[in-house]
C-alpha positions in Angstrom: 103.4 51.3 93.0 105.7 54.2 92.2 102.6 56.4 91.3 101.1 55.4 94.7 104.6 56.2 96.4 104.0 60.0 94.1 100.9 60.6 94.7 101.4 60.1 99.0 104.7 62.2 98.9 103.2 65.3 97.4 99.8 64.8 99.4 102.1 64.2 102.6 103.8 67.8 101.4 100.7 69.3 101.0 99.0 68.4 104.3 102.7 68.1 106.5 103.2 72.4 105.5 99.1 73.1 106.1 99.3 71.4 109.3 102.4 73.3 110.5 101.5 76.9 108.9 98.1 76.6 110.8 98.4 74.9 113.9 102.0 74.6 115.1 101.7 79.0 115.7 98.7 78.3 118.1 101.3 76.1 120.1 104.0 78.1 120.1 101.9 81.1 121.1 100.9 79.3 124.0 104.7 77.9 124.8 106.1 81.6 124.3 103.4 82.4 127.2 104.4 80.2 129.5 108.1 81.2 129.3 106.9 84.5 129.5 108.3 85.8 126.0 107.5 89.2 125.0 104.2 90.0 122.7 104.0 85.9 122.0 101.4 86.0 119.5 103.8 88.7 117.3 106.7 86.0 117.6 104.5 83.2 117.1 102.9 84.1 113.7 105.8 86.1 112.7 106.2 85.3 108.4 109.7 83.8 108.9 108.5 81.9 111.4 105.3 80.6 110.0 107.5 79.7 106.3 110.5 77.8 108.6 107.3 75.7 110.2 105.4 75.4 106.9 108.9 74.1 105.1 109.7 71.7 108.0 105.5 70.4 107.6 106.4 69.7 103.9 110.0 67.8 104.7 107.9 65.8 107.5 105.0 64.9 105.4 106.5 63.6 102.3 109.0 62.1 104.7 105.9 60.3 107.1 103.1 59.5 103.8 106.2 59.0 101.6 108.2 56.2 103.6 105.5 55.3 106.2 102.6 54.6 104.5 104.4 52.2 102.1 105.9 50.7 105.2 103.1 50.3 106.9 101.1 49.3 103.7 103.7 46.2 103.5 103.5 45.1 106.8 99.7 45.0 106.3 99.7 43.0 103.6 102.1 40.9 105.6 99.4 40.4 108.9 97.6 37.9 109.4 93.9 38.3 108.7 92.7 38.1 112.2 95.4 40.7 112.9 93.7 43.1 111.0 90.4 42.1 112.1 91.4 42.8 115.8 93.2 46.0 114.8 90.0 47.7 112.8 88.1 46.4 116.2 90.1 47.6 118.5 90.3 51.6 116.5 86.9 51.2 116.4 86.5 50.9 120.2 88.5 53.5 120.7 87.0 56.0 118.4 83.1 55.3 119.6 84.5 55.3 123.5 87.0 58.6 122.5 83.6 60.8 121.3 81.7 61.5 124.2 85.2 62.2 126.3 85.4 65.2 123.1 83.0 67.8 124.7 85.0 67.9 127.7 88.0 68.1 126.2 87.0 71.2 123.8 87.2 73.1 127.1 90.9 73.4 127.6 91.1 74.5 124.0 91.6 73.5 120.7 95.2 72.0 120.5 95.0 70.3 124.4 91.5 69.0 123.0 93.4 67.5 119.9 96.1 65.8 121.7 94.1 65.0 124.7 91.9 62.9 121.9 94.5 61.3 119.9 96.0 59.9 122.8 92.9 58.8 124.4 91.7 57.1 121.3 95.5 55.2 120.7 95.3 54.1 124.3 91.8 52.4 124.2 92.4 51.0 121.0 95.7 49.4 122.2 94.0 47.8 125.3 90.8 46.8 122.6 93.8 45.3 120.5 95.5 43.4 123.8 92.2 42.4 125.2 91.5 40.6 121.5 94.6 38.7 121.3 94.5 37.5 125.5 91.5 35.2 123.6 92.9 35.0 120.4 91.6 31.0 120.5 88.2 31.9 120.9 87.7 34.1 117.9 86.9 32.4 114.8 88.8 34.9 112.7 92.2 34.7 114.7 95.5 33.1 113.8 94.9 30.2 115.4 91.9 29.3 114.3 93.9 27.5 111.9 94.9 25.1 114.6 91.4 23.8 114.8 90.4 24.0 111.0 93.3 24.1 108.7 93.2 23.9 105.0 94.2 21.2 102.5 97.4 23.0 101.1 100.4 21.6 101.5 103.3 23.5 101.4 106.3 22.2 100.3 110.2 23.1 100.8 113.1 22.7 98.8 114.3 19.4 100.0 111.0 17.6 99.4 110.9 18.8 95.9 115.0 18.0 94.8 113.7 14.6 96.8 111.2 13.6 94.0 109.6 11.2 95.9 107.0 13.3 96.9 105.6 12.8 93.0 105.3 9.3 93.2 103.2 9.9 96.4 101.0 12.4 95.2 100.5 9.8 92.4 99.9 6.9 94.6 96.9 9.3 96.3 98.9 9.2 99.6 99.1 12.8 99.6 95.5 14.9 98.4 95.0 18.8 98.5 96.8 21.0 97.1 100.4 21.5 96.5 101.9 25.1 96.8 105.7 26.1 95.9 106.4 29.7 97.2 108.1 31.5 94.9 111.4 32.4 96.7 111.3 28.4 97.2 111.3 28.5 93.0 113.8 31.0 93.3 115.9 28.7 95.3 115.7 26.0 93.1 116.8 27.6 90.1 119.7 28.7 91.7 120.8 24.8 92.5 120.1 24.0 88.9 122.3 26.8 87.6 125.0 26.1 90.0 128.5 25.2 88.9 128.6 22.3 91.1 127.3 19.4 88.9 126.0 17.5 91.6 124.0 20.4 92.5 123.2 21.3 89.2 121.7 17.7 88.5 120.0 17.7 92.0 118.4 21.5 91.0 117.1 19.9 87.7 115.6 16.7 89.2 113.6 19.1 91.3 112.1 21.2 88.6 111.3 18.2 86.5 109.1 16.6 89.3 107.4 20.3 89.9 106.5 20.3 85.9 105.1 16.8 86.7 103.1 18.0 90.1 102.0 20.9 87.7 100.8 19.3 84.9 98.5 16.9 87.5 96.5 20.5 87.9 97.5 19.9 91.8 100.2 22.8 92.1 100.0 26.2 93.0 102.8 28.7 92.6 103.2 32.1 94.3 99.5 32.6 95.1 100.1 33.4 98.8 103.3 34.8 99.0 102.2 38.0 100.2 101.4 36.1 103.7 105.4 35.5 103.6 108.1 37.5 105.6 110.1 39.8 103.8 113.0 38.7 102.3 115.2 39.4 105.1 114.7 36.7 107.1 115.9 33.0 105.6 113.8 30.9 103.3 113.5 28.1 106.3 112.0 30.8 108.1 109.3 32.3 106.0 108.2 28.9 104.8 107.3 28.1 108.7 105.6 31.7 108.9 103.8 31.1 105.7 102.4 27.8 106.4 101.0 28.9 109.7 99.4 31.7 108.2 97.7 29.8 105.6 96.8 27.7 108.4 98.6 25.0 105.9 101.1 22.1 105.9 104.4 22.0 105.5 105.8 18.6 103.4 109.6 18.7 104.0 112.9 16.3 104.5 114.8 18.7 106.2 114.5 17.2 110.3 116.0 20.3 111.9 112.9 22.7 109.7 110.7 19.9 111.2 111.4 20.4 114.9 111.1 24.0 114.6 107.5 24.1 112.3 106.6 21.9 115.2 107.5 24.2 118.0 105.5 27.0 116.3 102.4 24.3 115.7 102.9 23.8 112.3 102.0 20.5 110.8 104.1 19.0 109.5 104.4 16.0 107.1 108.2 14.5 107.0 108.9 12.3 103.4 111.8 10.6 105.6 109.8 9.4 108.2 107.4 8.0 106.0 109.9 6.1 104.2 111.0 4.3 107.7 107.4 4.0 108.7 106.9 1.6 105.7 110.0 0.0 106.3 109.0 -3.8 106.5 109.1 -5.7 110.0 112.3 -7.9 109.9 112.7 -10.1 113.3 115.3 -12.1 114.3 115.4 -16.1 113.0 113.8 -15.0 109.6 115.3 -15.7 106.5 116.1 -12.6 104.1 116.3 -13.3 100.2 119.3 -10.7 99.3 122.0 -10.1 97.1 125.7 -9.6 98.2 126.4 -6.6 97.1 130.4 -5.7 98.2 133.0 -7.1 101.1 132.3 -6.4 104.5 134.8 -4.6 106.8 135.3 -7.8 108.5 137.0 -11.2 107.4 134.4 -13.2 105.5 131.8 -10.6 105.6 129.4 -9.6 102.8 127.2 -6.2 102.7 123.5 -6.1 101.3 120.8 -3.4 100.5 117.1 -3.8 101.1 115.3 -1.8 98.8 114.9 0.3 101.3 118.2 1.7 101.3 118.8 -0.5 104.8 122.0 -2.2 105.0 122.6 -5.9 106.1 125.7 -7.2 107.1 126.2 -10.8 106.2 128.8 -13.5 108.1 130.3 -15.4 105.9 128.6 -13.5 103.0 132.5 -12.9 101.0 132.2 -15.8 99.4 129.1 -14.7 97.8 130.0 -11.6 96.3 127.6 -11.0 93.6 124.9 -13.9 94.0 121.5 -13.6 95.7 121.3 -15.9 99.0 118.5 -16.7 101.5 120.5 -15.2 104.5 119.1 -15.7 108.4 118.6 -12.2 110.2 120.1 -13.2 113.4 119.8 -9.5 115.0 117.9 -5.6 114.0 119.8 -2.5 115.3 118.1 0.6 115.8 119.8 3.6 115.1 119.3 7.3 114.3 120.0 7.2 110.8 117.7 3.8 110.8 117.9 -0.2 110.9 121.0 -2.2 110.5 120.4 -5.7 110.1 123.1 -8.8 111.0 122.6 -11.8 109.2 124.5 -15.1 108.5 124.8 -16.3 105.3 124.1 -20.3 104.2 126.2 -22.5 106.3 128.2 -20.3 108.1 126.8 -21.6 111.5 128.2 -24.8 110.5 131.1 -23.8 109.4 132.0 -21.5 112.6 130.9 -24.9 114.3 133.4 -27.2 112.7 136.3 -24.5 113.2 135.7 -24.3 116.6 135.7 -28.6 117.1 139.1 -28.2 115.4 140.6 -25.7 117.7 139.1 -28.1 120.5 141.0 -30.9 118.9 140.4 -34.7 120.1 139.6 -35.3 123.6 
C-alpha cells in the first residue's frame, strides 16, 4: 500500500505540473483578453509565470492522486457491488452520449471544448447513475437484490457469542449456513477477556471458548468480508447492520435495541432471546407444576421457584417448603416484558387459607 500511495504522488506531480505548464497559459491568455491586459499572450507564457503554475500543478497533483485516489480507492472497496455496477454504467452512458456532442464543441476551441466535455459527460453520467438506483429492485445486481435472494451467512455480534448458547444450537442443527465473526467483533471480544473487571474478563473468555468450538465444526468464517464493513469510525453496532445487508446476510444477535434497528434497515435478523421464550413450555392455569422451592418469597408464607427456563414461580404457602420439590397448582401466568411470571399454591394451602378464614368467622 505505501508503494501504491508513492508511486500515485509522484505520477500526480508529474502530470499536476504538465497539466498546468501546458494548458493553464492558454487560459490565462484568453482571461488576460477579456480584461483587456496588455500583450496577453507575453504575460501569459511569461517563465515566472509558467514555473509558479507548473509548481502549483505539482503541489495539486501529489495532493489530488496522493490523498484522493487512496480515498476514493477505500470507499470503493467499501460500495456495494451493484454500486459499482451502476457507476461503471452510468460513465459509460455518459462517455458514448458525450462523443458525438465533441465535434461541436471543438469549435469554440480547445479549452471551452475540454470543459464543455467533462461537464457534459459528469452530468449524463450522474442522471445514468440516478436513473439506475430510482429501480434499484429491478436490477439483479443491486443492493437489494439481497432482499429477495440472501445468502446462508449468518452474522453474528458480540452478545450472541459471550451468550454461548448459540453453540449448542448450531449443534442441535437449528441453525445451518455459515457462521461469520467480523474482525473488529474479534477485536471486541478480546478486549472483554482482557478487561480488569473479572466479570467481564470471564464473560470475554466464555465467548472465545464457544468461537474455538463454532471453528473447530469447520462452520466459521473470520474476517473474510470485512472489506464490505464501514470504516472504523462509526460504532461496531453500526457496521455489523451495514455489513450484513451488504452480504445480503443474517445477523444472529441478543442485543433487542441492535434488533429493531437491523430491522428498520431490512436486515434479518435472528434474536437467541426470543427463541428461548418461543420454546418456553405452555403452562395454563389449574395445572400442577413439579418444582423445587428454591428461597422465601417477599410475602408471608411465600416460596420462590425457577423453571429451567429461567422463569420464576411464586408459590403461596411455599415457606414451609424451602428446599424440597412439590407438585404446586399454577393458579395464574403473567405476561410481562422481561417474560412469564407464574403464581402458584403450594399443597394444602387452599385448605389451609380455608380453615383460617372459618376461624375468623367463628361459630354462628
Amino acid at each position: 500500500m505505501r508503494f501504491l500511495r508513492v508511486s500515485l504522488f509522484i505520477i500526480g506531480a508529474v502530470v499536476g505540473g504538465f497539466v498546468c505548464f501546458t494548458y493553464l497559459p492558454m487560459l490565462l491568455q484568453q482571461i488576460y483578453g477579456w480584461s483587456r491586459i496588455p500583450e496577453p499572450e507575453r504575460a501569459a507564457y511569461d517563465p515566472i509565470t509558467r514555473a509558479a503554475l507548473a509548481a502549483l500543478g505539482l503541489a495539486l497533483g501529489a495532493a489530488v492522486f496522493g490523498n484522493g485516489f487512496e480515498r476514493a480507492i477505500a470507499g470503493w472497496d467499501h460500495l456495494h457491488p451493484g454500486d459499482r455496477v451502476n457507476i461503471f454504467i452510468g460513465t459509460f452512458f455518459g462517455v458514448i452520449v458525450t462523443v458525438p456532442f465533441g465535434v461541436l464543441f471543438s469549435q469554440q476551441g480547445a479549452i471551452p471544448a475540454a470543459l464543455l466535455s467533462a461537464g457534459m459527460m459528469l452530468l449524463v453520467a450522474c442522471v445514468a447513475v440516478y436513473a439506475l438506483r430510482s429501480i434499484d429492485d429491478m436490477l439483479p445486481w443491486s443492493r437489494n437484490a439481497g432482499r429477495g435472494r440472501r445468502s446462508d451467512l449468518k452474522v453474528l455480534d458480540t452478545s450472541v457469542i459471550i451468550d454461548a448458547r448459540i453453540v449448542d444450537i448450531v449443534q442441535a442443527g437449528f441453525l445451518d449456513g455459515r457462521m461469520y465473526v467480523p474482525k473488529f467483533v474479534l477485536e471486541e471480544l478480546q478486549r472483554i477477556a482482557d478487561s480488569g473487571d473479572s466479570l467481564k474478563r470471564q464473560r470475554g473468555k466464555r465467548g472465545l471458548d464457544a468461537l474455538k468450538q463454532l471453528q473447530s465444526s469447520d462452520q466459521m468464517e473470520v474476517a473474510n468480508h470485512d472489506r464490505l464493513a464501514p470504516p472504523q469510525g462509526e460504532d461496531v453496532d453500526a457496521r455489523l447492520v451495514r455489513l450484513a445487508r451488504s452480504l445480503g446476510g443474517v445477523l444472529v444477535t441478543n442485543d433487542h435495541n441492535l434488533n429493531r434497528v437491523a430491522a428498520l434497515q431490512d436486515v434479518k435478523v435472528l434474536n437467541i432471546n426470543e427463541l428461548a421464550l418461543a420454546l418456553r413450555p405452555t403452562i395454563l392455569p389449574g395445572e400442577n407444576l413439579s418444582i423445587l422451592v428454591y428461597k422465601e418469597g417477599s410475602q408471608m408464607g411465600q416460596g420462590v421457584g425457577y423453571l429451567d427456563d429461567g422463569t420464576m414461580v411464586v408459590i403461596e404457602g411455599g415457606r414451609k417448603f424451602l428446599g424440597t420439590e412439590i407438585e404446586a397448582v399454577v393458579t395464574q401466568v403473567h405476561q410481562t416484558e422481561r417474560g412469564k411470571m407464574i403464581f402458584a399454591e403450594a399443597p394444602g394451602w387452599a385448605d389451609e387459607q380455608e380453615t383460617y378464614r372459618g376461624r375468623r368467622r367463628g361459630p354462628r
